[in-house]
C-alpha positions in Angstrom: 0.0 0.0 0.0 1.1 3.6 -1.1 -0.4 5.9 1.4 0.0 9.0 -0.4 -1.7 7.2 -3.4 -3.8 5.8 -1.2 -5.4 8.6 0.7 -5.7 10.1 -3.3 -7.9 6.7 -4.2 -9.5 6.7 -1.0 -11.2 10.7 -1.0 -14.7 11.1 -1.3 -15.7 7.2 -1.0 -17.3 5.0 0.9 -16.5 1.0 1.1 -19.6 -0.6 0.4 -20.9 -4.3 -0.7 -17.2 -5.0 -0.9 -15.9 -2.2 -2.9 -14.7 1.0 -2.5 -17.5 3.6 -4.4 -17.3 7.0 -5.5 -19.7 8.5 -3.0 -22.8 10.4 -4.6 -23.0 13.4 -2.7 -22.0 17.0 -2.5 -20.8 17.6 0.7 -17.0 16.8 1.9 -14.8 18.0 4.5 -11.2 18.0 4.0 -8.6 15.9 6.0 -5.6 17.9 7.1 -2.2 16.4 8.5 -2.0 17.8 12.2 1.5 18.0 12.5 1.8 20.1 9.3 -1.9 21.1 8.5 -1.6 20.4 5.0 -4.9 19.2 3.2 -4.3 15.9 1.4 -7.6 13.9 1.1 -11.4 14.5 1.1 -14.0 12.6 3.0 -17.8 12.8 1.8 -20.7 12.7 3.8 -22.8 9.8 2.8 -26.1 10.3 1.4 -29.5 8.8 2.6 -29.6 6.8 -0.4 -25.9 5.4 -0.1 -27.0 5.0 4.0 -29.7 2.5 3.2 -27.9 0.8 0.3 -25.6 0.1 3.1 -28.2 -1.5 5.4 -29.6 -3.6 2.7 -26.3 -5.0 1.9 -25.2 -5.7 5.3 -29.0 -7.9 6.2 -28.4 -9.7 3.3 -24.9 -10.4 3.7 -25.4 -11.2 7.6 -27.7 -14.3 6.6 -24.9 -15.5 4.4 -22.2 -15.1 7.3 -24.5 -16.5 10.1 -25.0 -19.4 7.5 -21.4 -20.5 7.4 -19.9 -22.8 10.1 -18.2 -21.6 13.0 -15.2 -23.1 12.3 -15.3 -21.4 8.2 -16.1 -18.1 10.0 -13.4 -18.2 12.3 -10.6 -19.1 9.7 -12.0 -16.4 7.3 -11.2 -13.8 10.7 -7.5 -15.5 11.1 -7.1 -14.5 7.6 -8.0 -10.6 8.4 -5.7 -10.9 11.2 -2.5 -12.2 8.8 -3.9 -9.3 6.4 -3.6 -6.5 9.5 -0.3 -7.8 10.2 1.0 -7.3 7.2 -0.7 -3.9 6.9 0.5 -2.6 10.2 2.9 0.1 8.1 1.0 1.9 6.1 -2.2 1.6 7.7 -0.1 3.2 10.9 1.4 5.7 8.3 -1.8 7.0 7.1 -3.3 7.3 11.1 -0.2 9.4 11.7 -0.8 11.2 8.8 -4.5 11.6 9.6 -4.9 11.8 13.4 -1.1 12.7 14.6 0.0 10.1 16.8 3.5 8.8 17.2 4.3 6.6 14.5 5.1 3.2 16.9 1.8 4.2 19.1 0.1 3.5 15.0 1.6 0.6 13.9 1.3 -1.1 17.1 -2.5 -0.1 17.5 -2.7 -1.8 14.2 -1.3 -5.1 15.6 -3.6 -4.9 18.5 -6.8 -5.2 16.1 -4.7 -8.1 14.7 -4.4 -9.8 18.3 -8.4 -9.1 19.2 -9.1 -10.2 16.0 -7.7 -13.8 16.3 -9.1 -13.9 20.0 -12.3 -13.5 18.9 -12.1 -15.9 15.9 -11.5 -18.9 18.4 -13.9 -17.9 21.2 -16.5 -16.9 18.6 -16.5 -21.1 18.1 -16.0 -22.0 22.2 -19.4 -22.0 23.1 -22.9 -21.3 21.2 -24.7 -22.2 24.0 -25.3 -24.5 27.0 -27.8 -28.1 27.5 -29.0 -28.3 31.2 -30.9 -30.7 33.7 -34.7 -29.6 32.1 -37.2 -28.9 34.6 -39.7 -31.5 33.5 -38.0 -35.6 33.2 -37.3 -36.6 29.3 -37.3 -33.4 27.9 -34.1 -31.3 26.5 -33.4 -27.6 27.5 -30.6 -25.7 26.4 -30.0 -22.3 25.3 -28.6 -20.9 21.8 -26.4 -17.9 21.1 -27.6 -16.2 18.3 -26.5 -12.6 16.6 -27.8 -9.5 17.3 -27.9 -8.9 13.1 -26.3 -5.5 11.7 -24.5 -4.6 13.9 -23.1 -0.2 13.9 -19.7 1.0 15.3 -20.0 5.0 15.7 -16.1 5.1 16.7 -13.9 8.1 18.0 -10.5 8.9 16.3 -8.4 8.3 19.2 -7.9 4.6 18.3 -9.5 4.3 15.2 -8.5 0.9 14.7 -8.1 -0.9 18.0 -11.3 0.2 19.1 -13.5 -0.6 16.1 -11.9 -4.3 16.3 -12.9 -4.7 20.0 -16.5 -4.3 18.8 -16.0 -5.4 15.3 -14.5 -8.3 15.7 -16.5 -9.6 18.7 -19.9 -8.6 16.6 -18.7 -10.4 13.3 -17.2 -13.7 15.1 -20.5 -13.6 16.9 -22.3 -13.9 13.5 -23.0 -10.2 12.7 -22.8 -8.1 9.7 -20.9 -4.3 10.6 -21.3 -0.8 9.5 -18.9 1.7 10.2 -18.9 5.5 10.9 -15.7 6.6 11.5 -14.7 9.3 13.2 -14.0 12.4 10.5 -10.8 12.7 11.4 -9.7 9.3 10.7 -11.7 8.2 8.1 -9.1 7.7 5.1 -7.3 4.7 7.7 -11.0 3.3 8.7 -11.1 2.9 4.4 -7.6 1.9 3.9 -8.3 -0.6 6.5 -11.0 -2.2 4.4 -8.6 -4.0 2.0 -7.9 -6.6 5.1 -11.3 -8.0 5.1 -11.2 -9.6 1.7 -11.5 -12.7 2.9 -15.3 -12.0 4.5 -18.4 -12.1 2.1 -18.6 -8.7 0.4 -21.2 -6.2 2.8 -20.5 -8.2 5.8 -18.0 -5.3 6.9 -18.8 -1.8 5.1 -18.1 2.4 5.7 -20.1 5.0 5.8 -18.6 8.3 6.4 -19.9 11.8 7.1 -21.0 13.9 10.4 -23.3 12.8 13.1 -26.4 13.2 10.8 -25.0 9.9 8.9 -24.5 8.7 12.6 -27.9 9.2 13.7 -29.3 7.7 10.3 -27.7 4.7 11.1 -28.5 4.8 15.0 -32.0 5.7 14.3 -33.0 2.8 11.0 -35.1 -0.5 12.4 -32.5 -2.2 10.0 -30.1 -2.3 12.3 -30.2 -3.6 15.8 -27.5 -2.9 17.9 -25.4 0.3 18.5 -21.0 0.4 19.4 -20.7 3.4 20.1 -17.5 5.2 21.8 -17.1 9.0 22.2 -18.5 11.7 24.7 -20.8 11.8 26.9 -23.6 14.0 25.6 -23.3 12.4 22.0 -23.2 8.6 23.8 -26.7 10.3 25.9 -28.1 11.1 22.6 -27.3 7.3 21.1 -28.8 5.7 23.8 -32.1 7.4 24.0 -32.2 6.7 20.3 -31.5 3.1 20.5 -34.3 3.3 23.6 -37.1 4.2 21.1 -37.0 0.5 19.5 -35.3 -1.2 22.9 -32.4 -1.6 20.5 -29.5 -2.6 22.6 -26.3 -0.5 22.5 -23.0 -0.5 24.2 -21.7 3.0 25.2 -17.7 3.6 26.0 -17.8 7.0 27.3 -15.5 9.0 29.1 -13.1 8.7 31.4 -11.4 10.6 34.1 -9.1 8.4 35.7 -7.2 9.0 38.9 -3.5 7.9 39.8 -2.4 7.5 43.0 1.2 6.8 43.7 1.5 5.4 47.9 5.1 6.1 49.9 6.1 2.4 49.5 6.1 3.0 45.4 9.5 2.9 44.0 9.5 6.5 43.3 11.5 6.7 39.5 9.4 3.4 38.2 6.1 5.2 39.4 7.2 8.2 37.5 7.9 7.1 34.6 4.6 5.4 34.7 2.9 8.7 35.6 4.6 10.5 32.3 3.0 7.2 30.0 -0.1 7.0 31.7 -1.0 10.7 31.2 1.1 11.6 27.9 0.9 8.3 25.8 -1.3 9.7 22.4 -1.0 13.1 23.4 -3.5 12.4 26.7 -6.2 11.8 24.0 -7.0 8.7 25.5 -10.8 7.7 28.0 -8.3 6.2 30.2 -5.7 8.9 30.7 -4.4 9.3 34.2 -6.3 12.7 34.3 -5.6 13.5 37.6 -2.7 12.6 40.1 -2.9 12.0 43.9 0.9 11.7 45.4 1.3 11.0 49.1 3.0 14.0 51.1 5.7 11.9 52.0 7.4 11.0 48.5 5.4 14.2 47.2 8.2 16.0 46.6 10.7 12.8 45.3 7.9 11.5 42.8 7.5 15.8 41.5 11.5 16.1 40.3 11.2 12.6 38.8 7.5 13.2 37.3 8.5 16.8 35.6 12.3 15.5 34.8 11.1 12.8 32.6 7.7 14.7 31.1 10.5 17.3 30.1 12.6 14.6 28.3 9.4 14.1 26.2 9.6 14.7 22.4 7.3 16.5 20.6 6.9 16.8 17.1 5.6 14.7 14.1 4.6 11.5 14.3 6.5 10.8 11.4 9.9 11.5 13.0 11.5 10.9 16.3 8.8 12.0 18.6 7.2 10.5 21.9 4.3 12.5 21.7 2.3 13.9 18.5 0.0 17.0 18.1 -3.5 16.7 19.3 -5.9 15.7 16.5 -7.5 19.1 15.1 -7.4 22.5 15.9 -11.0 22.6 17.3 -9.4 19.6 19.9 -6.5 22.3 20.6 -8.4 25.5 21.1 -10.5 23.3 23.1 -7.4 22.1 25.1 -6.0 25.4 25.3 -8.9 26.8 27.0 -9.4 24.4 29.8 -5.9 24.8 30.5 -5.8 28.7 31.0 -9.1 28.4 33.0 -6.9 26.1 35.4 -4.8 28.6 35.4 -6.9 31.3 36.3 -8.4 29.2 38.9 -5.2 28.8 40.7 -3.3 26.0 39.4 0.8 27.1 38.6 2.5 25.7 35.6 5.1 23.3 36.6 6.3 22.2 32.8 5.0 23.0 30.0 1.6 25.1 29.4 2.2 26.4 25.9 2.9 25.5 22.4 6.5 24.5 21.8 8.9 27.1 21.1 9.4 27.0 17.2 6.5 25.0 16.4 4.5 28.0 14.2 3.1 24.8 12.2 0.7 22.0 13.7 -1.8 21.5 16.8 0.9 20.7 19.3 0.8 21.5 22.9 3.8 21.0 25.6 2.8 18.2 28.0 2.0 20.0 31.0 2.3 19.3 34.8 0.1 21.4 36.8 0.6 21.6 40.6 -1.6 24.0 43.4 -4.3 22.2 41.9 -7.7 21.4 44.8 -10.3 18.7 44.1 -12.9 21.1 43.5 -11.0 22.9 40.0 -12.8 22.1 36.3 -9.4 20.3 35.3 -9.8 17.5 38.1 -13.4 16.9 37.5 -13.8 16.8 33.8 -12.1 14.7 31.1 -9.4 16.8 29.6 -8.7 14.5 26.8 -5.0 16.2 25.9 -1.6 16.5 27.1 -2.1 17.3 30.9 -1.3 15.9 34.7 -2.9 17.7 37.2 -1.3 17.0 40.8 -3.2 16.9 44.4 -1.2 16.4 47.4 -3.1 13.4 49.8 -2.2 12.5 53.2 -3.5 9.3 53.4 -5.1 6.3 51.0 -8.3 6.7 52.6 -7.9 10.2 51.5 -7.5 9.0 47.9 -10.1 6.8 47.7 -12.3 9.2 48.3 -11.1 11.9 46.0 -11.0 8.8 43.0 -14.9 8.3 44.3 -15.6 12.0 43.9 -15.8 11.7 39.8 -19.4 11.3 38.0 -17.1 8.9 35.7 -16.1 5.4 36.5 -13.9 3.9 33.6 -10.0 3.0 35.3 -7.7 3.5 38.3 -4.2 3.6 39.0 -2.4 3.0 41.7 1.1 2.8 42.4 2.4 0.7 45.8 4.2 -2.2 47.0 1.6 -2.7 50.2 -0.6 -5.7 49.2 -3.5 -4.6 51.5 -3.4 -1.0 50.2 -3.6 -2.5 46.3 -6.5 -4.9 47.7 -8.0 -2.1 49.7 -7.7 0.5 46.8 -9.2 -2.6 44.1 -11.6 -3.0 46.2 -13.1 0.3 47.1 -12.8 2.7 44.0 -15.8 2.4 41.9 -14.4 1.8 38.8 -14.3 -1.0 35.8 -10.6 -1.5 35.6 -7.8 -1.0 38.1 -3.9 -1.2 37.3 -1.6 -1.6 40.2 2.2 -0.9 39.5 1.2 -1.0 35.5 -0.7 1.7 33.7 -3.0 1.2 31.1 -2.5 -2.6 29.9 -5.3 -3.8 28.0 -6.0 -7.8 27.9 -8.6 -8.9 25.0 -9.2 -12.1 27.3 -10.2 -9.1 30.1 -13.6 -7.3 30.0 -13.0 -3.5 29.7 -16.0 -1.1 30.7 -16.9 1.1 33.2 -19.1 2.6 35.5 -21.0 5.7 36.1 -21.1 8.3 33.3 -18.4 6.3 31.5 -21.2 4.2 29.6 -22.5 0.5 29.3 -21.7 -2.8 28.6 -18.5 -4.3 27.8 -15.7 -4.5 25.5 -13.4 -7.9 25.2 -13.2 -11.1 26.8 -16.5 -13.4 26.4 -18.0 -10.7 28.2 -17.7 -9.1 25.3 -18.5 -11.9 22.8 -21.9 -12.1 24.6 -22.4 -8.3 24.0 -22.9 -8.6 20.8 -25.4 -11.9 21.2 -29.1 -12.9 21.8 -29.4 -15.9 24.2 -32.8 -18.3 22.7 -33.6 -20.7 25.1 -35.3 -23.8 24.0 -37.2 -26.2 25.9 -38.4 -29.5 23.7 -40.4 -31.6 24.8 -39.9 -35.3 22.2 -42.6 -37.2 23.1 -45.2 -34.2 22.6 -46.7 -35.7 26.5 -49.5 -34.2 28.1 -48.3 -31.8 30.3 -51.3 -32.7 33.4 -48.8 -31.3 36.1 -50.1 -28.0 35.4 -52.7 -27.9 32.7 -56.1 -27.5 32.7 -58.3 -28.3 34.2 -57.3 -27.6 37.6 -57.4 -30.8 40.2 -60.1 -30.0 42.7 -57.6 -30.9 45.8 -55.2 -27.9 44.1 -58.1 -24.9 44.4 -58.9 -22.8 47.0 -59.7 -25.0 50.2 -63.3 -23.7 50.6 -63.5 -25.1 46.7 -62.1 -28.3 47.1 -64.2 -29.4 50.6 -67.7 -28.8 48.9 
C-alpha cells in the first residue's frame, strides 16, 4: 500500500458491498495532517440513499455469514488478522498522517486489532450455548447464542483501529454483519483498512462516512439492531435514548477521568515514569488517561523532580519522526485544550512544565505536556475529562484520602495506583468504583479481560467473552420429544389444588 496514493484513491468514498464507491454526494470535509496542516484527502458525507444501500447489503450479507460454520467463520477472521499484520505500516502511516500520533503508538495499534481479532475468531467457536438438567423428566433444554444482526460501530479517532476491532470483531465472530462511521478525522485509515477484510463475504463489513447526521441515520434505522458506540458523553446520551425508542440494545464507552495514585512504598523513578505514560501516551487523547494525580505528602516532593524530569525529556513533534508525543488531532481539539488549561490557570493552578505551544513549532496543533501543581479537588481540570496532554497534581495525606477523592468523579472507567503494600492494592481494588484497576502498570489492556466502566463512562462491555456475549441474543429452548401431556399444570385444575373452601364442597 502507497499511502499517499492511497489517501488520493480513497477521498470522497465510501467501502460498500465489498468495494470501494465513489460517494454520490456533494458535501465533503477535507482531512488535514496535524502536524503540518496540510490538506491531502477529502471525505464525503454519505447520502441517505448510499446510508440504506448500506443496510440492505449488510441484512443480506449477515444471513450469508451466520450461515457459514463456526469453524469457516473463524478461519476467514485469522485470515484478516495475517492481512492486518501485514498492513501494520501503512495503515499506521496514514493514522499518523490523519490523526497525529506517534508513528510506533500507530503501527502497534494496528497489531492490536490483529491480536483481538484472532481472540475473537477462536472464542467466537468456544461456546454457542449451554444443555441443562430440564425442569420437566425426558425433555431437553438448552439455550442458543444467536446474533444480534447488523450490527453499527459509531467510533472516536483516538484509536480508530483498536477500538472498532474490540467491537467489530466480537460482533462479526458472533455472526454479525458491521457498519462503520468513522470518526471524520480518521476516516481515510478506517477505508484503507478495508482491504484486510477480503477474505469476508462482500457487505459483511462496510463504511459509511460523514457527520453525526449519517451517525444518527444509522443509529435511528429499524435495520439495524444494535449500536458500538465510543465517544462523549452528551453524543453517547443522545445514542442511547435513540436506540431506547426501538429497545435496540447498545454499548456506550464514554468517558473517562481516571485517577493515579502513587503510595510512599512506590518505587519513586518506576512510578514516574509510569505517571509521564499514563498521562502523555497519544497526546492524553486517551478515555483512560491518568487525568488526575494523587501523590502522598511523603514522596510528594521525590515522585515531583522525577515526574517533571522525565515529562521534560518528552519529544514533541511529528509523528512521522523521532517524537514521543504527536499533536492533538485538530485544531477545534487544541483551542478546546488550550482553553481548559488557561481556565486552570486562572483558577489557581501554577505551571510546573509546560503550558504552551512548543517554542518553534509555528506549524501544527501541538501543545507541551503540562504538569500542573496548586491544583484542589474542586477545579474544572480534576473533574472533567481533559482529553490532551495534561497531569494535574493533588497532594493526599493518606489512602483513605485517595479513595475518596477517586470516588468523587461522575465517571467510572480506570484507576491507577502505584504501591508495594498488598492490602493497600486490595483495599484500593476493592473500594474505587471503577471497571478496571492497574496496580504498578498503567494502562494494559488484555482482550481475554472485560474492559467497561461505570457511572457516566457508559454500558456494557468490551473484550473477553463478556464481550462476545455483547454482541449476542441468548434463545432458550425447551423440547419436549414425546409431545406428552403436560397434566402437572394444565387445565383443568385438580379440585384438591383450588382454593380450600372449593375443594371441601
Amino acid at each position: 500500500m502507497d499511502v499517499m496514493r492511497t489517501a488520493k484513491d480513497l477521498s470522497n468514498h465510501l467501502f460498500l458491498d465489498g468495494k470501494m464507491t465513489s460517494a454520490k454526494g456533494s458535501t465533503f470535509y477535507d482531512v488535514m495532517n496535524p502536524a503540518t496542516e496540510e490538506v491531502f484527502g477529502q471525505i464525503a458525507e454519505a447520502t441517505d440513499t448510499e446510508i440504506e444501500e448500506a443496510i440492505e447489503v449488510a441484512n443480506r450479507a449477515r444471513k450469508e455469514w451466520f450461515a457459514l460454520s463456526a469453524l469457516e467463520r473463524a478461519e476467514r477472521l485469522h485470515e484478516v488478522a495475517i492481512a492486518f499484520r501485514a498492513a501494520s505500516h501503512p495503515v499506521g502511516e496514514m493514522m499518523t498522517r490523519e490523526m497525529g500520533k506517534a508513528f510506533k503508538e500507530s503501527s502497534d495499534e494496528v497489531i492490536w486489532g490483529a491480536t483481538v481479532t484472532d481472540y475473537y475468531a477462536e472464542i467466537g467457536r468456544h461456546e454457542g450455548g449451554k444443555v441443562f438438567g430440564p425442569a420437566v423428566a425426558g425433555q431437553l433444554h438448552y439455550t442458543v447464542k444467536e446474533p444480534m444482526g447488523v450490527v453499527v460501530c459509531v467510533m472516536p479517532f483516538n484509536y480508530p483501529v483498536a477500538l472498532l476491532m474490540w467491537e467489530a470483531a466480537a460482533a462479526l465472530a458472533a455472526g454479525n454483519a458491521v457498519i462503520v462511521k468513522p470518526s471524520e478525522l480518521t476516516s481515510l485509515t478506517t477505508l484503507m483498512l478495508m482491504e484486510c477484510f477480503s477474505s469476508l463475504p462482500a457487505g459483511l463489513i462496510q463504511v459509511v462516512t460523514g457527520g453525526a447526521k449519517v451517525g444518527a441515520k444509522l443509529v435511528a434505522s429499524n435495520r439495524t439492531h444494535m449500536v458500538a458506540f465510543t465517544g462523549s458523553v452528551p453524543a453517547g446520551k443522545a445514542i442511547a435514548s435513540a436506540c431506547a425508542e426501538q429497545f435496540k440494545p447498545a454499548l456506550i464507552e464514554a468517558s473517562g477521568n481516571d485517577a493515579f495514585i502513587v503510595m510512599p512504598s512506590a518505587p519513586i523513578d518506576i512510578a514516574a515514569r509510569g505517571a509521564v505514560f499514563a498521562a502523555f501516551v497519544n497526546c492524553g487523547q486517551v478515555c483512560t488517561s491518568a487525568e488526575r494525580i494523587y501523590v502522598h505528602e511523603d514522596i510528594y516532593d521525590q515522585f515531583m523532580e522525577r515526574f517533571i524530569f522525565h515529562t521534560k525529556a518528552l519529544r514533541v513533534g511529528n509523528g512521522l519522526g523521532a517524537t514521543d508525543v504527536g499533536p492533538m488531532a485538530s485544531k477545534r481539539e487544541l483551542d478546546r485544550f488550550t482553553a481548559l488549561v488557561n481556565r486552570a490557570v486562572e483558577a489557581g493552578a501554577t505551571v510546573a512544565c509546560g503550558g504552551k505551544r512548543p517554542d518553534g513549532m509555528e506549524k501544527g496543533w501541538f501543545f507541551e505536556p503540562t504538569i500542573l501543581t496548586d491544583v484542589t479537588s474542586d477545579m474544572e481540570i480534576v473533574n472533567g475529562e481533559s482529553f490532551g496532554p495534561v497531569a494535574p497534581v493533588v497532594k493526599i495525606s493518606s489512602l483513605d484520602e485517595a479513595i475518596a477523592l477517586a470516588n468523587k468523579s461522575a465517571f467510572g472507567l480506570g484507576f491507577n495506583i502505584y504501591t508495594l503494600s498488598l492490602p493497600e492494592a486490595i483495599k484500593a481494588s476493592n473500594e474505587v468504583e471503577v471497571g478496571i484497576v492497574w496496580v504498578n502498570a498503567p494502562l494494559l489492556d488484555n482482550d481475554a479481560g472485560a474492559f467497561g466502566g461505570r457511572k457516566l463512562s457508559g454500558l456494557g462491555k468490551e473484550l473477553g467473552t463478556e464481550g462476545l456475549d455483547t454482541f449476542q441474543h441468548t434463545k432458550l429452548v425447551m423440547i419436549d420429544p414425546e409431545a406428552s401431556d403436560q397434566d402437572f399444570w394444565w387445565f383443568p385444575y385438580k379440585s384438591a389444588e383450588c382454593f380450600p373452601e372449593i375443594s371441601s364442597r
